[in-house]
C-alpha positions, 0 to 999 in steps of 0.5 A, spaced: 629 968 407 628 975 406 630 977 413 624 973 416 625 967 419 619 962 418 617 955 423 612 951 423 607 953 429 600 952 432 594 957 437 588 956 440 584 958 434 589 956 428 591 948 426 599 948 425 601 952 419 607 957 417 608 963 419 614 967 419 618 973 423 622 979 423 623 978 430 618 984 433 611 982 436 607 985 429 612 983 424 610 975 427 604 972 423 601 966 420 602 965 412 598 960 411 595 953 412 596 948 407 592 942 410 589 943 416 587 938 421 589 936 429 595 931 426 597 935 420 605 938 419 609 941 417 617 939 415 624 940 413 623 948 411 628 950 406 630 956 402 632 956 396 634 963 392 628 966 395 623 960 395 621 957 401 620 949 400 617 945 405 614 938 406 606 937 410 602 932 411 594 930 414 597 926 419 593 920 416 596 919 410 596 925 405 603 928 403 605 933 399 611 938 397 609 946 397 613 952 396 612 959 399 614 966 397 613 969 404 605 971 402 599 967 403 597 967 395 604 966 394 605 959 399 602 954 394 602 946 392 607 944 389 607 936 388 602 932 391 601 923 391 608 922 395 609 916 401 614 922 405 618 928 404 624 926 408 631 930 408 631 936 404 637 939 401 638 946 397 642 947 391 642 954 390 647 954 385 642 950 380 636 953 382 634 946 386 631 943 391 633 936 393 629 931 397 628 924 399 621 921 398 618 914 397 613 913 393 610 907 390 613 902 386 619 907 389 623 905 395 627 912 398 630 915 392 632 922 391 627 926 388 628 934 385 624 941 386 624 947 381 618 949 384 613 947 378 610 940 378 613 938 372 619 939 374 618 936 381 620 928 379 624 922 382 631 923 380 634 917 378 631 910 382 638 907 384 636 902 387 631 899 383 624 897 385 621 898 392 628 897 395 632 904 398 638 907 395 637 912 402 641 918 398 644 923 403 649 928 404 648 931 398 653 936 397 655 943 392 661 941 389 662 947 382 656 946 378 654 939 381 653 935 387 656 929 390 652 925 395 652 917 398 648 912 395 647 905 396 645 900 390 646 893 391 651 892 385 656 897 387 655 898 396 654 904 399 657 910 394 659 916 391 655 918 387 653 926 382 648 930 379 647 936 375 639 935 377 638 932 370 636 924 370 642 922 365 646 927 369 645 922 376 650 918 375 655 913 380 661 918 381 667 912 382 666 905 385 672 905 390 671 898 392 668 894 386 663 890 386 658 890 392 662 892 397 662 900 401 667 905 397 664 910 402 665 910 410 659 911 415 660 915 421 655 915 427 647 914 425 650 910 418 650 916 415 657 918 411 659 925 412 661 930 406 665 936 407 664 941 402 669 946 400 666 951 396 671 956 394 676 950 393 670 947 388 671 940 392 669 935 398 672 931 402 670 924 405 672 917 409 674 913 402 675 905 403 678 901 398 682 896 398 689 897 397 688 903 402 682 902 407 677 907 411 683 912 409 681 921 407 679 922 399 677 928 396 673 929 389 673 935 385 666 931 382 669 928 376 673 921 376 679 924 375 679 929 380 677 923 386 684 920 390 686 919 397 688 924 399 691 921 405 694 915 409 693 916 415 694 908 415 699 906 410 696 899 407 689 897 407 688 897 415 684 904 416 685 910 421 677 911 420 675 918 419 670 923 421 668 930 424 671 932 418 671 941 418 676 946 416 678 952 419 683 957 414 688 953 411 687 947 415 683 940 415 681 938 423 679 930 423 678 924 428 682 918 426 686 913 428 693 908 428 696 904 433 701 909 435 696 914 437 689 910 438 684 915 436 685 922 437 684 930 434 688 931 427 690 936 423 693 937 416 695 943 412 690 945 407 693 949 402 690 953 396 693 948 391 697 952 384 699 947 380 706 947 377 705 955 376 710 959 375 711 967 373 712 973 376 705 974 379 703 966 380 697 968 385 696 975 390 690 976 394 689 979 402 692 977 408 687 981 412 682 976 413 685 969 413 687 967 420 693 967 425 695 959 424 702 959 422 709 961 426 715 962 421 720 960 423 724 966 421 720 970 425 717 966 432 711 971 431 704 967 431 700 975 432 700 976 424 694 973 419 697 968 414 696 964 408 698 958 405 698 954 398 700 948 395 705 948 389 708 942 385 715 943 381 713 942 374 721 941 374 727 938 377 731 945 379 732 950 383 726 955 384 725 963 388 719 965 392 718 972 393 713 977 394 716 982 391 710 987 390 706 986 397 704 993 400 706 991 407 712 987 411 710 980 409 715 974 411 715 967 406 716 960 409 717 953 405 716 947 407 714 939 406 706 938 407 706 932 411 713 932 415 714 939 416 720 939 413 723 946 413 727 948 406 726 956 407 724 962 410 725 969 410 723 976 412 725 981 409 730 981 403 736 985 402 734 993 404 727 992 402 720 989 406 718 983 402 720 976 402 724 971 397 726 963 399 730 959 394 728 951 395 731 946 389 726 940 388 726 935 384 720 933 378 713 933 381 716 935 389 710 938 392 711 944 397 707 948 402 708 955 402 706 961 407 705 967 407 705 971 413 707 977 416 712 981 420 709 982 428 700 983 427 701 986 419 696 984 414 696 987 407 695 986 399 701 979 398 703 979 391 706 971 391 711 970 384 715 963 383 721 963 378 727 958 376 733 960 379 738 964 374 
């Protein structure tokens, strides 16, 4: 924070406390001592838009939230009377630090942070009474977060939050009633992949007529649905390691044909039904080299890929037309890899044009690349055939 690192540490003369370092000998120094004492601690340091928060205890039953701004005057109590502060997550996008806590007559529960008191509260006691909702993976999805919880009414969960109690709710109940609409990986935790510039999050889903199968959120309960099924029908595939790399999804899952292996799937910007001269434009640049066009054989050159949905059944153009640099275009199915086109350059000019006919609601994956290493600016337009 600030260009400092801040770690909990002792010495000969201090009790644990908080210090922080610009990395030189000088530039390393103790902040502040919240509590003292030989068993006292410091935990869970996390910053968020220029606050450090942090949990500490006496060793011996006292708990309680502090927030630093780096200087001694400024490192002061927040909340005091917690049982615990336990995970903590930052949402610099709302201004707040999330953590969970117990207190009583409270179970583990997710609590909230603007770093005043009154603004440090129980969020919402999903699991009434001294019971443990055990809300984790907290996640930024657009304005809001998502994150798994357990009740015993619905089972282990998506929920969200916009850092408000009426705003803490129960995002969809994929599998009705008591059973879990959300799959647990190692340590019984449910893993979230957040997709901040996508505005989304992906993770193990379960209900019943598809399994333990991918779903994806945009945070809303229309925006929520498998996005695949790696095992169609209600057996499971399972899973997990879910992280992204350019425009594509790695996982671990597994079939009866494969057992459980490495995969990956497309992961493309997602257009709509757009259609227009300029549908999208951006750089090359700095995406990565992950897609070999066909028409081409050439792996050295930056590309990008996006989704698109025919609004129509008919025939459509893709073209560059208006790129600054010698681009190449390919269609193709998302999930087969069906090539519809590609090309490289059309007619005496350097950019690219691909005509596919489709039918009404057909998906395509489209990728925009380059000829040998060449990146530059891409202009991407889609238009109904004449």
């Amino acid at each position: 924070m600030g260009g400092a690192l801040y770690f909990e540490a002792r010495d000969d003369v201090h009790a644990p406390g908080l210090w922080k370092s610009d990395g030189t000998v000088g530039g390393t120094s103790l902040v502040k001592i919240p509590l003292g004492g030989t068993y006292s601690y410091l935990e869970h340091l996390t910053a968020v838009n220029g606050t450090l928060f942090f949990g500490t205890g006496d060793g011996y039953g006292v708990v309680q939230l502090w927030k630093s701004d780096g200087t001694a005057s400024g490192t002061v109590l927040v909340k005091d009377g917690l049982e615990s502060v336990a995970v903590a997550y930052p949402a610099p996008q709302q201004g707040l630090f999330y953590f969970l806590a117990g207190d009583w007559p409270h179970g583990y529960e997710l609590w909230r942070s603007d770093g005043t008191a009154a603004g440090t509260f129980l969020l919402k006691d999903i699991q009434p009474g001294p019971g443990h909702s055990s809300p984790h993976s907290l996640t930024p999805v657009g304005s809001k977060m998502v994150f798994a919880a357990y009740d015993e009414t619905h089972g282990w969960e998506l929920w969200r939050t916009d850092g408000t109690e009426v705003g803490t709710s129960l995002l969809v109940d994929l599998t009705p009633g008591p059973g879990n609409g959300v799959s647990a990986t190692g340590g019984d935790l449910v893993s979230i992949l957040g997709v901040a510039d996508r505005g989304l999050a992906l993770f193990p889903g379960v209900d019943p007529a598809g399994g333990a199968e991918l779903w994806q959120t945009d945070g809303t309960a229309a925006g929520t649905f498998r996005r695949l099924d790696v095992v169609p029908g209600p057996d499971s595939s399972d899973p997990n390691s879910l992280a992204r790399v350019g425009d594509r999804l790695f996982f671990m899952a597994g079939d009866k044909a494969n057992g459980r292996e490495p995969r990956f799937v497309p992961f493309p910007a997602d257009l709509g039904s757009v259609t227009g001269a300029l549908v999208t434009q951006g750089s090359t640049c700095n995406a990565l080299r992950q897609v070999t066009p066909s028409c081409t054989n050439n792996a050295l050159a930056p590309d990008v890929s996006f989704s698109w949905t025919a609004p129509s059944a008919g025939t459509f153009v893709f073209t560059t037309n208006g790129s600054n640099y010698d681009t190449s275009l390919e269609v193709s199915a998302p999930a087969s890899g069906v090539l519809f086109g590609c090309n490289d350059d059309t007619g005496e000019t350097l950019q690219s044009s691909v005509t596919v006919s489709v039918a009404a609601g057909q998906t395509l994956l489209i990728s925009v690349d380059g000829y040998d290493t060449e990146c530059g600016t891409f202009q991407l337009g889609i238009l109904p055939s004449p």
